[in-house]
SEFIZA-3560 file (N, C-alpha, C; in Angstrom, 3 decimals):
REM SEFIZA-3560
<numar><xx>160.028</xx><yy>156.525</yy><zz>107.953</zz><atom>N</atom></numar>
<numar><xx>159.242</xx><yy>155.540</yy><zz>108.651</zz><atom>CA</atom></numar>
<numar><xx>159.416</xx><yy>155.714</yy><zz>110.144</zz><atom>C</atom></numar>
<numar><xx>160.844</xx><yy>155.868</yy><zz>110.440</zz><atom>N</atom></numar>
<numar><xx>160.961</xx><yy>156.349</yy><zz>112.050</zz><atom>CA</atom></numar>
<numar><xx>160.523</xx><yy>155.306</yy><zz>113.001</zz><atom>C</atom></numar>
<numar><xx>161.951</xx><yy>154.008</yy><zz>112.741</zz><atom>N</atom></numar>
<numar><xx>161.420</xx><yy>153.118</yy><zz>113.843</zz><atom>CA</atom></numar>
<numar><xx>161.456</xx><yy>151.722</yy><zz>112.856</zz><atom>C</atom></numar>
<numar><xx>160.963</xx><yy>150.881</yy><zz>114.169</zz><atom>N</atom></numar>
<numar><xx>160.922</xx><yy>149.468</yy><zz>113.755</zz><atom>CA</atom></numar>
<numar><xx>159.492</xx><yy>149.771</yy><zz>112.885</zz><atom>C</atom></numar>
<numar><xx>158.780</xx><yy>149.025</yy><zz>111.586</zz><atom>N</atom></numar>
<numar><xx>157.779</xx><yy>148.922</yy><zz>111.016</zz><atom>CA</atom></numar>
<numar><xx>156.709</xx><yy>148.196</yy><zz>111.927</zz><atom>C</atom></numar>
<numar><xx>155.408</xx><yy>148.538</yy><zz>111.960</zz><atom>N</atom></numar>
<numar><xx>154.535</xx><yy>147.748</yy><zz>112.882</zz><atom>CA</atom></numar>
<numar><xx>154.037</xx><yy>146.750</yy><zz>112.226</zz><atom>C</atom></numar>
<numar><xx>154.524</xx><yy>145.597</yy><zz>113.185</zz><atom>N</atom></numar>
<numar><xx>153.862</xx><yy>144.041</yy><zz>113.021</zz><atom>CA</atom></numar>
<numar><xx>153.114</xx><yy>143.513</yy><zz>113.741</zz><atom>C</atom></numar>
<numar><xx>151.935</xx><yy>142.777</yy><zz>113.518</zz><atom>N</atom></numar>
<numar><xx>151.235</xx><yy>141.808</yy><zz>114.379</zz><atom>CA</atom></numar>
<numar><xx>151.522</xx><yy>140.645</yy><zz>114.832</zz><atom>C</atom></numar>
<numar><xx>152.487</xx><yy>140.230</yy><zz>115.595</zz><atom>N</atom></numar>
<numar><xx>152.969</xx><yy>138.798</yy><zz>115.970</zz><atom>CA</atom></numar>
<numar><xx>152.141</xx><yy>138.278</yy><zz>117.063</zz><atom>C</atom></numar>
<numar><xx>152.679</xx><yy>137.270</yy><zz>117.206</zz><atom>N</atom></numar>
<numar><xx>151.974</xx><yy>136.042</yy><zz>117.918</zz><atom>CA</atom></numar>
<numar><xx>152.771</xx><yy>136.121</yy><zz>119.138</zz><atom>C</atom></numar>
<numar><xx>151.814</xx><yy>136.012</yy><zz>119.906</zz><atom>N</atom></numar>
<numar><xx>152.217</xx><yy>135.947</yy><zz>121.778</zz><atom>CA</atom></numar>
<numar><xx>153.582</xx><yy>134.974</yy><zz>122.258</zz><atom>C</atom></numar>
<numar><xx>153.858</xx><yy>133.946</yy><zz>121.133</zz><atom>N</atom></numar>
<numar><xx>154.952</xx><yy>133.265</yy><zz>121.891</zz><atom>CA</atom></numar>
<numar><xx>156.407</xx><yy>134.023</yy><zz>121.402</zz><atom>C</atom></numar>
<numar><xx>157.138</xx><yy>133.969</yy><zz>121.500</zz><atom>N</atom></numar>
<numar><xx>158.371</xx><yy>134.594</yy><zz>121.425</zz><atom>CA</atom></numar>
<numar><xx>159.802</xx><yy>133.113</yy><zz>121.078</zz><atom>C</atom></numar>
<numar><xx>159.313</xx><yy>131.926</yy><zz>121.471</zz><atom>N</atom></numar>
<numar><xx>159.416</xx><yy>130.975</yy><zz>121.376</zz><atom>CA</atom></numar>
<numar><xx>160.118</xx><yy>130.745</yy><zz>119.657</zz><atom>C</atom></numar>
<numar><xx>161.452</xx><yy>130.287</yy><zz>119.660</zz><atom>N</atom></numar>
<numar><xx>161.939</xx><yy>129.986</yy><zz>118.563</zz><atom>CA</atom></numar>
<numar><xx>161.869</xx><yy>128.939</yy><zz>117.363</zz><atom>C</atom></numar>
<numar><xx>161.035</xx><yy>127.550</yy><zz>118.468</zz><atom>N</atom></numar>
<numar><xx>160.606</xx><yy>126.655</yy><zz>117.872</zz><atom>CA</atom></numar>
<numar><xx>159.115</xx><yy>127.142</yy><zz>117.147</zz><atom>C</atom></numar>
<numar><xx>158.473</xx><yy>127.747</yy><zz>117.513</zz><atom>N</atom></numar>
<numar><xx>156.976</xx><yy>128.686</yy><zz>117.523</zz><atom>CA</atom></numar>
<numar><xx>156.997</xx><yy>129.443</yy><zz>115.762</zz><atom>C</atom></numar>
<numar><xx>155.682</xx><yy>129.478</yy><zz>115.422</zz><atom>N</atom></numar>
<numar><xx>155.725</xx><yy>130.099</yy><zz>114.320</zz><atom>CA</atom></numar>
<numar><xx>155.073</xx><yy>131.664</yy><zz>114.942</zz><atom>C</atom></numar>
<numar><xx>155.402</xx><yy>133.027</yy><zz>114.216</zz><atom>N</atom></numar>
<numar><xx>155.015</xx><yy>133.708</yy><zz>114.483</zz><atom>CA</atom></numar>
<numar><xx>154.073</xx><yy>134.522</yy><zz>113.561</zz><atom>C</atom></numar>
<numar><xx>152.338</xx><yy>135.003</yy><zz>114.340</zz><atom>N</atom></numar>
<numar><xx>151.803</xx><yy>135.216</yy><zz>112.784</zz><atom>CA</atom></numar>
<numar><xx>152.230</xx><yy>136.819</yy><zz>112.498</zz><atom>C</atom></numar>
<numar><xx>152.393</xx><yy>136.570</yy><zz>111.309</zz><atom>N</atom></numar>
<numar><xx>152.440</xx><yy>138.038</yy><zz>110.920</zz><atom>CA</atom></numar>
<numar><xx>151.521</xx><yy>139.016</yy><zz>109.574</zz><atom>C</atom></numar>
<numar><xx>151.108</xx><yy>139.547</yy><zz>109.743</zz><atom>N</atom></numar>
<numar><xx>149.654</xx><yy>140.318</yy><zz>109.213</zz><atom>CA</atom></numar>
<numar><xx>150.181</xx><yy>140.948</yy><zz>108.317</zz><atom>C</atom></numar>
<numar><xx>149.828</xx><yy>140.996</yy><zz>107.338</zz><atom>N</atom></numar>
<numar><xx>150.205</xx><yy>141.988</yy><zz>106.092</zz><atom>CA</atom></numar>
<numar><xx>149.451</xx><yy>143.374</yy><zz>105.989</zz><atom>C</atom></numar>
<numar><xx>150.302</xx><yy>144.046</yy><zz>105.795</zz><atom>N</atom></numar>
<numar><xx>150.663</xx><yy>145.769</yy><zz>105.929</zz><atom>CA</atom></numar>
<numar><xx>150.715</xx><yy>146.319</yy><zz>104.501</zz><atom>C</atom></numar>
<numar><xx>150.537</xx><yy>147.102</yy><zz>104.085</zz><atom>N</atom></numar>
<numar><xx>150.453</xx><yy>147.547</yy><zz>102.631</zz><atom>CA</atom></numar>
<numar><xx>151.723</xx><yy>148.803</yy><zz>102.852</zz><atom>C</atom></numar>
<numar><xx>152.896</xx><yy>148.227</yy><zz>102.533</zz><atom>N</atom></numar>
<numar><xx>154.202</xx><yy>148.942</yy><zz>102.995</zz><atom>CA</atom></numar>
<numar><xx>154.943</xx><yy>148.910</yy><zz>101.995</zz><atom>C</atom></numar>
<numar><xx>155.449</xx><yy>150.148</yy><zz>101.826</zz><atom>N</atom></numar>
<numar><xx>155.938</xx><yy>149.981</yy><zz>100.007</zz><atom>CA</atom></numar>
<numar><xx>157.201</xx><yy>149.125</yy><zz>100.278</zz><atom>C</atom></numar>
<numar><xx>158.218</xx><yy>148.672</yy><zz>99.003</zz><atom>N</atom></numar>
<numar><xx>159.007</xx><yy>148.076</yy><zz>99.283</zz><atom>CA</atom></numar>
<numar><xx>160.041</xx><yy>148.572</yy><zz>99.404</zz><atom>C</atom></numar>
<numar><xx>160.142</xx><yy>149.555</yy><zz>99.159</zz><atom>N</atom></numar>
<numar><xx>161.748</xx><yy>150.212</yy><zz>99.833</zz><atom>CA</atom></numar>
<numar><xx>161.548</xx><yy>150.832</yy><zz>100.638</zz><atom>C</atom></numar>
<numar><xx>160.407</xx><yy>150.871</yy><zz>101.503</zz><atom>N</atom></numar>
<numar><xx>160.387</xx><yy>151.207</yy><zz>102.880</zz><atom>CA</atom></numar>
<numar><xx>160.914</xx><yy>149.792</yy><zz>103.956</zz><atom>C</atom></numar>
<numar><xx>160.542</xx><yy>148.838</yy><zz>103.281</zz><atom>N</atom></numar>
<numar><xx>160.777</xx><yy>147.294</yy><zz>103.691</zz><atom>CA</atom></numar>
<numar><xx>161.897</xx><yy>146.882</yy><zz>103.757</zz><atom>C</atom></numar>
<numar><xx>162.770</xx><yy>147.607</yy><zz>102.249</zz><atom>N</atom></numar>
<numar><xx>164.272</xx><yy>147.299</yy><zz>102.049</zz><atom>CA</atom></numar>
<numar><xx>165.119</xx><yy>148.556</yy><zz>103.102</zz><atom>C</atom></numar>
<numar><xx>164.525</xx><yy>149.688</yy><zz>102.817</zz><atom>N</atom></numar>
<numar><xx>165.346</xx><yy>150.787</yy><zz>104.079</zz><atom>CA</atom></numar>
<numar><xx>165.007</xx><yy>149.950</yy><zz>105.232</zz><atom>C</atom></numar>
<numar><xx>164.027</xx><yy>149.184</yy><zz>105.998</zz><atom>N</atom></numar>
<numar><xx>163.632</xx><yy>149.126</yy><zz>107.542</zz><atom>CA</atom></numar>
<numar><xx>164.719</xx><yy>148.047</yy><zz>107.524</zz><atom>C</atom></numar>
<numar><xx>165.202</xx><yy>147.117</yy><zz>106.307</zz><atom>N</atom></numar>
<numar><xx>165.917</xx><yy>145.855</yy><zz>106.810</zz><atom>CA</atom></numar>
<numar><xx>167.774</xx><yy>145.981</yy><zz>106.623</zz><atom>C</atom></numar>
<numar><xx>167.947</xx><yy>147.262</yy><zz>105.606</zz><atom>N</atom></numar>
<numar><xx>169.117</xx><yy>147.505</yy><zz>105.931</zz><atom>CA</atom></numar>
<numar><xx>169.641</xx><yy>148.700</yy><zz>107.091</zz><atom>C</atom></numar>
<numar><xx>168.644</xx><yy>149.227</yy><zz>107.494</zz><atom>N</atom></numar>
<numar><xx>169.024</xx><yy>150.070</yy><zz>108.982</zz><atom>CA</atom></numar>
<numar><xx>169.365</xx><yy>149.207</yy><zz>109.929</zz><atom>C</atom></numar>
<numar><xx>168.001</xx><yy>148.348</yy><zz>109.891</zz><atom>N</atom></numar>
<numar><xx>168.299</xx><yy>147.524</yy><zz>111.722</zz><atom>CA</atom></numar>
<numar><xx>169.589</xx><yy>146.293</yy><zz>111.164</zz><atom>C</atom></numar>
<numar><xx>169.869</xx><yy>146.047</yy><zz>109.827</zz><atom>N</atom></numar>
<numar><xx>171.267</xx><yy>144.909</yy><zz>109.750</zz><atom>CA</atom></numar>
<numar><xx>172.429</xx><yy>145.889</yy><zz>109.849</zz><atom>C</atom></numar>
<numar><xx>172.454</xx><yy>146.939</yy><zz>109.994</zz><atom>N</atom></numar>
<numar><xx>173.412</xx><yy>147.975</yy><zz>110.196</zz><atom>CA</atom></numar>
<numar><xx>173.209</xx><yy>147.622</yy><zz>112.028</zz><atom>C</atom></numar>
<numar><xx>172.125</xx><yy>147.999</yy><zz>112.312</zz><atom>N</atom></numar>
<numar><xx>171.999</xx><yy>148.299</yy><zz>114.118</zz><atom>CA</atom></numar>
<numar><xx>172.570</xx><yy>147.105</yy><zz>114.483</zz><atom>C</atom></numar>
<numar><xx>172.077</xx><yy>146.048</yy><zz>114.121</zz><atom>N</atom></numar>
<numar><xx>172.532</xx><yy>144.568</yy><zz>114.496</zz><atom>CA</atom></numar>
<numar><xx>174.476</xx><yy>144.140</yy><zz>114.568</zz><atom>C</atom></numar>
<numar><xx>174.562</xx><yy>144.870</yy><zz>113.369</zz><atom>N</atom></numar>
<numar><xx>176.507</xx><yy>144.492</yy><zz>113.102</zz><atom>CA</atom></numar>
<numar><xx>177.412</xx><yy>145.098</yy><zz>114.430</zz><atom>C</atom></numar>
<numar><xx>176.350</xx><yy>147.016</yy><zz>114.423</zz><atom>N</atom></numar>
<numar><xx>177.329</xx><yy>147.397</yy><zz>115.825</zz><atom>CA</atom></numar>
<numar><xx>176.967</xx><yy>146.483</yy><zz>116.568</zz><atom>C</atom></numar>
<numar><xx>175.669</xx><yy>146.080</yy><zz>117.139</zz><atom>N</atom></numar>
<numar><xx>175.179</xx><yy>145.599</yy><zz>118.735</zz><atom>CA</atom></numar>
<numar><xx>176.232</xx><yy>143.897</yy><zz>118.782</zz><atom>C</atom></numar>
<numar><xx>176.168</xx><yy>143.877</yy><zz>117.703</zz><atom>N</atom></numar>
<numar><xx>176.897</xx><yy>142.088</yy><zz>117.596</zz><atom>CA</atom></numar>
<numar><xx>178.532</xx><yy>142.542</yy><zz>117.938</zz><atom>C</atom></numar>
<numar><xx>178.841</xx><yy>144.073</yy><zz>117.397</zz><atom>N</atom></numar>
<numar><xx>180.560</xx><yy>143.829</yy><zz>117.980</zz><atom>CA</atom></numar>
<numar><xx>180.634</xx><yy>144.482</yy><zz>119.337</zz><atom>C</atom></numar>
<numar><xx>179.679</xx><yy>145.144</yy><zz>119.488</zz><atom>N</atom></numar>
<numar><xx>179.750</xx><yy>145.739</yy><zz>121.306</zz><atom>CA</atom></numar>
<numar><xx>179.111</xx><yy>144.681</yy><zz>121.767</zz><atom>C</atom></numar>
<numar><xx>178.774</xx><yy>143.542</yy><zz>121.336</zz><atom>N</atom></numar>
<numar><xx>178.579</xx><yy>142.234</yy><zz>122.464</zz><atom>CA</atom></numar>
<numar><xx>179.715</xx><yy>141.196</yy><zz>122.672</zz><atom>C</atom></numar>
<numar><xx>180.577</xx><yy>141.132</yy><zz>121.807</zz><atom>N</atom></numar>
<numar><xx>181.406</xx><yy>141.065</yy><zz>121.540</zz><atom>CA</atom></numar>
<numar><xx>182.926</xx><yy>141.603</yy><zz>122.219</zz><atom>C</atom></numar>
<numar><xx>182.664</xx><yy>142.660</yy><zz>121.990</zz><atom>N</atom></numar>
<numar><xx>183.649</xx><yy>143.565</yy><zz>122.594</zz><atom>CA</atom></numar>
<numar><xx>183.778</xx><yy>143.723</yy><zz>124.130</zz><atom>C</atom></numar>
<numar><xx>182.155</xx><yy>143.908</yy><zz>124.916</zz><atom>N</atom></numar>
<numar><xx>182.085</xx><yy>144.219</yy><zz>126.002</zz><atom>CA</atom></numar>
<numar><xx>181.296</xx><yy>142.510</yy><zz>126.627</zz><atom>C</atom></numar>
<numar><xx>181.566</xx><yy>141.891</yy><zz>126.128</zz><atom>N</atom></numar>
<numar><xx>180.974</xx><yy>140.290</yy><zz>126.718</zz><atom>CA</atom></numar>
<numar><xx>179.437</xx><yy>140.661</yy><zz>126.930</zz><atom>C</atom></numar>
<numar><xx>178.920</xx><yy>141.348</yy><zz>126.818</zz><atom>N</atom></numar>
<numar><xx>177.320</xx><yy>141.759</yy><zz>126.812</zz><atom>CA</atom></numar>
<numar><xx>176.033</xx><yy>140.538</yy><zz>126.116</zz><atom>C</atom></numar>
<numar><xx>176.063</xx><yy>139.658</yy><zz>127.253</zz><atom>N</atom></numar>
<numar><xx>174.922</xx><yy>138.839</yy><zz>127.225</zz><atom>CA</atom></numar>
<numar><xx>173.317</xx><yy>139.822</yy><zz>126.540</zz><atom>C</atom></numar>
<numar><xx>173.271</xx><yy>140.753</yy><zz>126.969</zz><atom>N</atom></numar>
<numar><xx>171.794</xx><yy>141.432</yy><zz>126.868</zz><atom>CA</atom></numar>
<numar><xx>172.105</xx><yy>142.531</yy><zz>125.346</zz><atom>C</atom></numar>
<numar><xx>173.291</xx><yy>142.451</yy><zz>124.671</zz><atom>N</atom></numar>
<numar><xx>173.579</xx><yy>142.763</yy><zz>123.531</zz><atom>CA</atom></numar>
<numar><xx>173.376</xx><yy>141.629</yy><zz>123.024</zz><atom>C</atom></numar>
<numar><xx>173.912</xx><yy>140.479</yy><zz>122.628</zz><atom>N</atom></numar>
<numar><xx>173.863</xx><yy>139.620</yy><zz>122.319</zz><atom>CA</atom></numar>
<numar><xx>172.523</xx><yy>138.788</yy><zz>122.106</zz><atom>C</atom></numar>
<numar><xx>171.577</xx><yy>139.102</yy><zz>123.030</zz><atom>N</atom></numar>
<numar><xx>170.433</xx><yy>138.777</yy><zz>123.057</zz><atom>CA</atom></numar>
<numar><xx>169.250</xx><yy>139.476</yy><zz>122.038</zz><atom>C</atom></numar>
<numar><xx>169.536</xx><yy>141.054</yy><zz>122.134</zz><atom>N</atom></numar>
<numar><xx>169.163</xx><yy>142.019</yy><zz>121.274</zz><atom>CA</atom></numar>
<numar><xx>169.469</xx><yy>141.649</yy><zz>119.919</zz><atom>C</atom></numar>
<numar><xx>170.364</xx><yy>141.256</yy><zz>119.622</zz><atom>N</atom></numar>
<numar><xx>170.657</xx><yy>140.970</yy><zz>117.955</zz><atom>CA</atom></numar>
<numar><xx>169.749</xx><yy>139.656</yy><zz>118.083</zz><atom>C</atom></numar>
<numar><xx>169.499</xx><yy>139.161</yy><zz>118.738</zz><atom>N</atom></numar>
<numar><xx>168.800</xx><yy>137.730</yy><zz>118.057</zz><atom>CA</atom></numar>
<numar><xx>167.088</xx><yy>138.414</yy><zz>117.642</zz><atom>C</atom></numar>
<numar><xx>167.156</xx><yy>139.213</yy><zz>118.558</zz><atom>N</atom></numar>
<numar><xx>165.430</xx><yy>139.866</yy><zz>118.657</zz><atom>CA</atom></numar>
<numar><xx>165.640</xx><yy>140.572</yy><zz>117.249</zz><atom>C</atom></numar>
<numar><xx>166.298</xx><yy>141.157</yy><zz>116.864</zz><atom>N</atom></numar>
<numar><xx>166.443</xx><yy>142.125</yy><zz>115.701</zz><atom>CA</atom></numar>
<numar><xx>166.310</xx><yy>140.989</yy><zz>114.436</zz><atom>C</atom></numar>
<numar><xx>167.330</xx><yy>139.933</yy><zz>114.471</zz><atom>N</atom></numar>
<numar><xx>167.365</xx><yy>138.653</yy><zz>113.680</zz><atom>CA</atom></numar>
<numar><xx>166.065</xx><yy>138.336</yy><zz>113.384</zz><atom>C</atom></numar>
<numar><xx>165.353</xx><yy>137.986</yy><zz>114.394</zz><atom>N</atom></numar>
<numar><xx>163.618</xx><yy>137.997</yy><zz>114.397</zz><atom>CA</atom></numar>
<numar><xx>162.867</xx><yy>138.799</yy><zz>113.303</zz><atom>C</atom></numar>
<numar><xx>163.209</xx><yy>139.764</yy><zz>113.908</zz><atom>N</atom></numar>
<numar><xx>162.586</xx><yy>141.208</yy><zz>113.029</zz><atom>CA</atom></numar>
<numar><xx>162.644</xx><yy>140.952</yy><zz>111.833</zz><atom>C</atom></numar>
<numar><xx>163.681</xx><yy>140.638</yy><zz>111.194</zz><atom>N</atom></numar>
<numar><xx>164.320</xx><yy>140.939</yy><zz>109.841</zz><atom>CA</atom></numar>
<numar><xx>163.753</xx><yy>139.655</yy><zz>109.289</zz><atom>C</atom></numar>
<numar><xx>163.788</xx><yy>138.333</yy><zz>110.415</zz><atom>N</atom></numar>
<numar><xx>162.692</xx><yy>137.521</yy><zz>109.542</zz><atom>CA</atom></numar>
<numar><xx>161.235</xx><yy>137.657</yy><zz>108.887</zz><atom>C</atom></numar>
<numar><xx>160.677</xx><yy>138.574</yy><zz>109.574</zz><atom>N</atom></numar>
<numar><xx>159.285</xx><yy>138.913</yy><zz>109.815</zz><atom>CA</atom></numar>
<numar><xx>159.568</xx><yy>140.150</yy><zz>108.566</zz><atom>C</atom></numar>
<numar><xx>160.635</xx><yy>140.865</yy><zz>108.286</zz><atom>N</atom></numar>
<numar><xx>160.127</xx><yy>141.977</yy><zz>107.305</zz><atom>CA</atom></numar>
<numar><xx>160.455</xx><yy>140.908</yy><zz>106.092</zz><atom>C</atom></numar>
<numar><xx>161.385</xx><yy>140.199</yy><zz>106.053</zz><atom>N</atom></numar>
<numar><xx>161.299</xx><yy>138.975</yy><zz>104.199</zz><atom>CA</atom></numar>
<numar><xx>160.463</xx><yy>138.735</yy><zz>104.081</zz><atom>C</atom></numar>
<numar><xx>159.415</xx><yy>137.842</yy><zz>105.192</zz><atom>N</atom></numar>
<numar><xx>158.791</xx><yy>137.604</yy><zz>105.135</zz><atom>CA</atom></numar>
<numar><xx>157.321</xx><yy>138.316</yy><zz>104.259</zz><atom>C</atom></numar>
<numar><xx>157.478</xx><yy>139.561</yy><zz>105.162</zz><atom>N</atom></numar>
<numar><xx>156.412</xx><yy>140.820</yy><zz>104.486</zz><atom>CA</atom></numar>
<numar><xx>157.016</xx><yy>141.081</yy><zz>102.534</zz><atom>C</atom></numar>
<numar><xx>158.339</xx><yy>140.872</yy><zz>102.323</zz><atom>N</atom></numar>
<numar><xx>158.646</xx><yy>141.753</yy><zz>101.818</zz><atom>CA</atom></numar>
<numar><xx>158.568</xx><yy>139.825</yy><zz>99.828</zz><atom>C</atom></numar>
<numar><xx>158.545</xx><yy>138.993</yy><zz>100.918</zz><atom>N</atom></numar>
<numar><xx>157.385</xx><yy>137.913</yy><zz>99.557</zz><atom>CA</atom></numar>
<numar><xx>156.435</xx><yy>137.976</yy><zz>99.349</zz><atom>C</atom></numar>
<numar><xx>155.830</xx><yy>138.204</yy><zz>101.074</zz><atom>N</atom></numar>
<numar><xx>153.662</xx><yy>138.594</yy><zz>100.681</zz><atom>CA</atom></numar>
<numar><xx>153.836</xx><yy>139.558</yy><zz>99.378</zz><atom>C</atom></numar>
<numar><xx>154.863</xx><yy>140.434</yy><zz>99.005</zz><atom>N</atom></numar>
<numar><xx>154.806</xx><yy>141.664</yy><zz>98.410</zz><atom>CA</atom></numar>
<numar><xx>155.546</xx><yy>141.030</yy><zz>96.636</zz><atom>C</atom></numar>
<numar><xx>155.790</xx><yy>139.800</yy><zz>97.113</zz><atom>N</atom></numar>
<numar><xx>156.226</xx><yy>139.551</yy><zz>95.623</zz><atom>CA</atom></numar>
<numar><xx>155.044</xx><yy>138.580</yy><zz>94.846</zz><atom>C</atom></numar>
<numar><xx>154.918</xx><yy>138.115</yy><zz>95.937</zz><atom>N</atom></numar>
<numar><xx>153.651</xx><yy>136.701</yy><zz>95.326</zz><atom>CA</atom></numar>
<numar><xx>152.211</xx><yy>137.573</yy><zz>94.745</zz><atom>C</atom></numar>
<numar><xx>152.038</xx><yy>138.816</yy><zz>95.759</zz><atom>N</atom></numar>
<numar><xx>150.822</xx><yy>139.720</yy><zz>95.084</zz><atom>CA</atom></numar>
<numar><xx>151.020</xx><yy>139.859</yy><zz>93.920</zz><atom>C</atom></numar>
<numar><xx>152.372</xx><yy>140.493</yy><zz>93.854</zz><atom>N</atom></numar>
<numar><xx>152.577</xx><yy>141.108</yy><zz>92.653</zz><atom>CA</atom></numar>
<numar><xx>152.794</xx><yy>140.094</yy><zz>91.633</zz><atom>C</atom></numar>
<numar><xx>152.598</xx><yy>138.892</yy><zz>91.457</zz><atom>N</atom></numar>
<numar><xx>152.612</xx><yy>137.882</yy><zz>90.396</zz><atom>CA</atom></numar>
<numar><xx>151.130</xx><yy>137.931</yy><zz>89.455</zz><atom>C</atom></numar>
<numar><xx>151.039</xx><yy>137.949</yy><zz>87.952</zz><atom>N</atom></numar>
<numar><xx>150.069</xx><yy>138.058</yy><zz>87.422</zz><atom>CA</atom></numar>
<numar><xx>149.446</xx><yy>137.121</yy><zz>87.302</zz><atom>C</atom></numar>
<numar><xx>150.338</xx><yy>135.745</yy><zz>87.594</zz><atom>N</atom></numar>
<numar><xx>149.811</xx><yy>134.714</yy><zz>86.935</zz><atom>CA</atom></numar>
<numar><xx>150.609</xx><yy>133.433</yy><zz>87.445</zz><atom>C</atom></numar>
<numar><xx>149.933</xx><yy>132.521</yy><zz>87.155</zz><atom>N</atom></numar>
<numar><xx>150.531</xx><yy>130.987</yy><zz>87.694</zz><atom>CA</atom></numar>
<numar><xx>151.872</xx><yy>130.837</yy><zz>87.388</zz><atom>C</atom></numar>
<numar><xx>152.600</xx><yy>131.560</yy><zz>86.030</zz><atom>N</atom></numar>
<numar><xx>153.743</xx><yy>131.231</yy><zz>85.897</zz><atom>CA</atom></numar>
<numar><xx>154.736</xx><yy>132.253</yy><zz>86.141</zz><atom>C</atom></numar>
<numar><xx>154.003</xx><yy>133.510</yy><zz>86.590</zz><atom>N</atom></numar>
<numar><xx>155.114</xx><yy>134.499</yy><zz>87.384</zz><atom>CA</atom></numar>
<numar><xx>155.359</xx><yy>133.683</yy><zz>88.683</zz><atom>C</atom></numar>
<numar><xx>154.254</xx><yy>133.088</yy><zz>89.840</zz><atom>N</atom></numar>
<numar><xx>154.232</xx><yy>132.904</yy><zz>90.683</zz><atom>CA</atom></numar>
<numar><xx>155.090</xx><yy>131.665</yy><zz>91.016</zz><atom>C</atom></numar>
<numar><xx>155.521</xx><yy>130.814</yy><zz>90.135</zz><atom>N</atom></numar>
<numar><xx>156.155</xx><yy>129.889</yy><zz>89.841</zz><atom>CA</atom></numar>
<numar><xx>157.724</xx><yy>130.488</yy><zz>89.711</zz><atom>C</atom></numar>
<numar><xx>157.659</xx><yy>131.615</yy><zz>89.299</zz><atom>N</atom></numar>
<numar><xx>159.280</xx><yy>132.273</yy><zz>89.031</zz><atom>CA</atom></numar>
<numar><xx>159.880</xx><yy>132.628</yy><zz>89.972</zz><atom>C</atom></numar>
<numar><xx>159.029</xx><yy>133.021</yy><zz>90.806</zz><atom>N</atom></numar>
<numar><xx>159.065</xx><yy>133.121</yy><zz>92.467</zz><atom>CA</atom></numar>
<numar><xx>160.028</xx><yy>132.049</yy><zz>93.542</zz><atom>C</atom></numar>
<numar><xx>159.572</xx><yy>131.370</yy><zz>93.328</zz><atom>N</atom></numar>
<numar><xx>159.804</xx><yy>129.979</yy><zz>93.939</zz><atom>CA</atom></numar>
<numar><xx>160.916</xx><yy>129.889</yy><zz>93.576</zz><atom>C</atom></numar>
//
């Protein structure tokens, strides 16, 4: 995949803010590799912020945190499709 996965978000960046995000036809273990790389990238950047008092590390893991909301997110659009029926979709939940 090579990289963060491309998303369509919403202009605010804002935490209280919902962000939209567009569905991508992305297999799912491309979804599950994109979210255990960057929670790998995130663990170093969280102990070298840590380590080195790094405000702008520290900041970076929250943006990544983001990210990883936005790929679950992608990665239910990808379960609810895949429901056949009212009571798969219910199993879901």
């Amino acid at each position: 995949m090579g990289g963060r996965l491309a998303l369509k978000l919403g202009a605010s960046k804002s935490m209280t803010e919902f962000e939209k995000v567009e569905y991508k036809p992305v297999s799912v273990r491309e979804l599950l590799t994109e979210m255990k790389d960057t929670s790998e990238l995130m663990i170093d950047l969280a102990y070298s912020a840590a380590l080195f008092h790094s405000k702008e590390l520290a900041e970076e893991v929250l943006e990544l945190e983001s990210y990883i909301d936005n790929l679950v997110y992608l990665l239910n659009m990808h379960a609810m499709l895949a429901a056949r029926d009212a009571e798969d979709a219910e199993a879901l939940l």
